[in-house]
N, C-alpha and C positions, 0 to 999 in steps of 0.2 A: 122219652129217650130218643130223641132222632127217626131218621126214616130207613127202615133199614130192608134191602132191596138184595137178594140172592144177585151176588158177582154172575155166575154161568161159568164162573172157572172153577175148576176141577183139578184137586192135590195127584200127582202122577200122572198126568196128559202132558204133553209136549207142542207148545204153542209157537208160531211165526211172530216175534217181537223185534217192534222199530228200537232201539235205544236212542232214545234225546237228551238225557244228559248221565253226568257221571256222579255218583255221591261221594262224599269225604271219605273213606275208606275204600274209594275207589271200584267197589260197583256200580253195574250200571242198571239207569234208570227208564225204562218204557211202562207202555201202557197195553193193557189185554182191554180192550173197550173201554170202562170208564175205568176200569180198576187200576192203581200205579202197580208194578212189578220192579223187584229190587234183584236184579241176577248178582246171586252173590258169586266170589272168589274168579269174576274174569277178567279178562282184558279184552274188555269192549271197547270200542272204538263208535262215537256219538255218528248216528244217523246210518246206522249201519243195521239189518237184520239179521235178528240169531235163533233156531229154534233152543228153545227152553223149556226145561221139564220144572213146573208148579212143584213146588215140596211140600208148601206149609200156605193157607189161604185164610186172612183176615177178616174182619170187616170191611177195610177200606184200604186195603194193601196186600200185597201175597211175597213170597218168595221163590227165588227158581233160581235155576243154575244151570249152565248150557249140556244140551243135551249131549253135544260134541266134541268137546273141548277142542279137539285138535282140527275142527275143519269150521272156517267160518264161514257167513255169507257175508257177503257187501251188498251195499244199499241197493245197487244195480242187477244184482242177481249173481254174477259173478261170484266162484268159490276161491276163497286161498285155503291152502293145505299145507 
């Protein structure tokens, strides 16, 4: 059955994520180490980081949703609000 290797991500922790691309229903897509992360219901903007709170954690993918909604970060460190 495959190799299967504990992610180190943790459902209700809030993590610093790059997003690198967008998915077809419009969330976005980073990575927590090796693991892909799907932040559902935002408006991410690609290569930009957001903290996100882990909901639901897979095998080989998790799910999260921004911790903030209303305050983002940009790639640079800079906040918009």
């Amino acid at each position: 059955m495959g190799d299967y290797r504990d992610p180190g991500v943790e459902e209700g922790v809030v993590y610093n994520v790059k997003v690198d691309a967008k998915g077809a229903a419009g969330e976005g897509i980073g990575k927590i180490g090796d693991l892909v992360v799907f932040v559902k219901n935002a408006k991410t903007r690609i290569g930009n980081m957001y903290d996100v709170k882990v909901t639901k954690v897979y095998r080989t993918f998790a799910y999260a949703e921004l911790e903030n909604p209303k305050r983002q970060f940009v790639g640079n460190g800079s906040v918009i609000i």
